[in-house]
Structures are given as C-alpha cells and as structure tokens.
C-alpha positions as CSV (number, residue, x, y, z in Angstrom):
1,X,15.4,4.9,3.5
2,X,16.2,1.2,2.3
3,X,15.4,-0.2,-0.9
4,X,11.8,0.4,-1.6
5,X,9.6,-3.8,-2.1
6,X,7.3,-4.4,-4.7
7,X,4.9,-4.4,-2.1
8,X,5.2,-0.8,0.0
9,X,5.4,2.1,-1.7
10,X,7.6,4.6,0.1
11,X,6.5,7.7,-1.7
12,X,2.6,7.0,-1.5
13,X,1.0,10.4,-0.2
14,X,4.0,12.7,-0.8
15,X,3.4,15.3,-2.9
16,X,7.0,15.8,-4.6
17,X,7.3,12.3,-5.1
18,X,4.1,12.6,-7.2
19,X,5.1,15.7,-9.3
20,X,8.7,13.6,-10.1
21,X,6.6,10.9,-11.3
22,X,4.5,13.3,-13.5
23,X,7.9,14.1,-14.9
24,X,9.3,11.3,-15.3
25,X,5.8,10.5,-16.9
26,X,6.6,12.6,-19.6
27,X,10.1,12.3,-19.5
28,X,10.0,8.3,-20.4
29,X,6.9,9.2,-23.1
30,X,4.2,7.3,-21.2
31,X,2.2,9.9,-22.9
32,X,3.1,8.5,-25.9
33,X,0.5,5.5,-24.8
34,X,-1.5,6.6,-22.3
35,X,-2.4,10.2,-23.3
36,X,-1.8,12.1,-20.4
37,X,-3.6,9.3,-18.8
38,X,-6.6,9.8,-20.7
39,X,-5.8,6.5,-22.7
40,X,-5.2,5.8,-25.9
41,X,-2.8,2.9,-27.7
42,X,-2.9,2.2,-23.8
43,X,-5.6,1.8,-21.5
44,X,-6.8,5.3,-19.4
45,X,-5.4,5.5,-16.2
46,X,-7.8,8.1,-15.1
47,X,-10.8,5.8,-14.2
48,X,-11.8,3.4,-11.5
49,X,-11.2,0.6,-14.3
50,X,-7.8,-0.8,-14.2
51,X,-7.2,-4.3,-15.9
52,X,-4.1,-5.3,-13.9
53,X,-5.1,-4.1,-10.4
54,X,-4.3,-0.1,-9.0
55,X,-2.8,-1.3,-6.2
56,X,0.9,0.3,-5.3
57,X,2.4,-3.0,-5.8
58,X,0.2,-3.9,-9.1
59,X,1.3,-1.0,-10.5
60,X,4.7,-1.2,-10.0
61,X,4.8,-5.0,-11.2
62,X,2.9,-3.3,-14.8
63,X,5.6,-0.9,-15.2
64,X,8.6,-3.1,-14.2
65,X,7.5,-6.5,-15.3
66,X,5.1,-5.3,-19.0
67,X,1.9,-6.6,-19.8
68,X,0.8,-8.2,-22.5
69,X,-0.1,-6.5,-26.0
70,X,2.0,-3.6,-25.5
71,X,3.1,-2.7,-22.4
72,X,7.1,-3.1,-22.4
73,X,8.7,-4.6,-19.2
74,X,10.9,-0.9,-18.2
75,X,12.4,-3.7,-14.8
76,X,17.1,-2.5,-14.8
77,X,15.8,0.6,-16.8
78,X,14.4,2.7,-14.6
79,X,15.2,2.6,-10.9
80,X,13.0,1.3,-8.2
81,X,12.8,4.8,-6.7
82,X,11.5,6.8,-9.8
83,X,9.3,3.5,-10.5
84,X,7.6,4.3,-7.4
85,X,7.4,7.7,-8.1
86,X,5.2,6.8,-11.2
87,X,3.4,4.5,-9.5
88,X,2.7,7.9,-7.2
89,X,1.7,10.0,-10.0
90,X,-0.6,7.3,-12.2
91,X,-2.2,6.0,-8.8
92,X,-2.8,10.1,-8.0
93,X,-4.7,10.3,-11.8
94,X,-7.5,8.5,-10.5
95,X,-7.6,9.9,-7.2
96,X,-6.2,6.3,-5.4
97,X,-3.3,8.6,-3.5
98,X,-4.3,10.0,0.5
99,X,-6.7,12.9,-0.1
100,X,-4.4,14.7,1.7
101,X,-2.2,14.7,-1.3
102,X,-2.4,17.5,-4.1
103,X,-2.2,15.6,-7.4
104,X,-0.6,17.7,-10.4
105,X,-3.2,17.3,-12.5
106,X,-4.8,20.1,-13.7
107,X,-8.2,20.8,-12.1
108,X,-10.3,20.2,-15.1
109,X,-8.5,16.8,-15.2
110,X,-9.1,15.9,-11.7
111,X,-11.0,12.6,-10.8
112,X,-13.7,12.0,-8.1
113,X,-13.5,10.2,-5.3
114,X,-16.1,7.2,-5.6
115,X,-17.9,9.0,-2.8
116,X,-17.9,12.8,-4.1
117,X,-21.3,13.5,-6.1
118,X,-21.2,14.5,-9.8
C-alpha cells in the first residue's frame, strides 16, 4: 500500500483498522478531551454535528494540522497510518464508517444512522 493522502483514507470500512484507532484513541488520551467521544473540554464526536467537517480528509486535517482553542496540531507525531486509523475509529463513533463495518463501541454507545427510527 503507498503512502496514505489527506484525501483517501485507506483503512475506511476495515474493521481492525477501526479497533487500532480505538486504541490508539486511548493510547494518545483523546479521551482526556473528548470523553470517550461523548465530549467534553472537546466537542462530542458522537453526533451528526461536527464543526470542522466528518469527512475522511477533514478529520485527518483536525488531528494532524489542530484547530483552534484547543485542539493541538499531533502532524510528525503520529504517523499517517495510525492517523488514519483514528480517523477510522472517530468517523465509526457516529456511525459515518460502511454499515458493513462493526464499530467497537459498545452497543449502548452506538449511534443511528440518520435513516434508522428512534
């Protein structure tokens, strides 16, 4: 596989890829902010409401690049390949990965699709 672009996600719909990014999640204390993705200090990254875009590539240019008022630019700290992983696993928090894909959440955790019912 080549080096992974900003702007195609080589891990999107693979399961493994998704459960390293949950670890790396915790490993690199994303929690710390975003709660489990529930939110906190940072915004929830559980909802349909994302203030920079949920796009593969928007994601990936939060966590590389930071955002402003507290999200630190992690761009030559962590590499492209377990970026994309977290872009994976936050994308798979709201339910924005392939259906086909089982997210690690836990199921009292899980999103719904736009289209499901409550």
């Amino acid at each position: 596989m080549g080096a992974p672009t900003a702007f195609n996600n080589p891990y999107e719909g693979n399961a493994y890829a998704i459960s390293q990014g949950q670890r790396l999640f915790e490993q690199y204390n994303c929690s710390g902010c975003h709660f489990h993705g529930g939110g906190g200090i940072g915004p929830p990254l559980m909802d349909s409401e994302w203030i920079y875009g949920n796009s593969p590539a928007q994601v990936y240019a939060s966590i590389t690049e930071g955002r402003p008022n507290g999200m630190p630019s992690f761009g030559g700290h962590i590499p492209a390949e377990q970026v994309w992983q977290l872009v994976s696993y936050v994308r798979s928090l709201s339910g924005l990965e392939p259906p086909a894909t089982v997210s690690p959440r836990a199921d009292e955790m899980q999103a719904r699709r736009a289209e499901e019912p409550k």
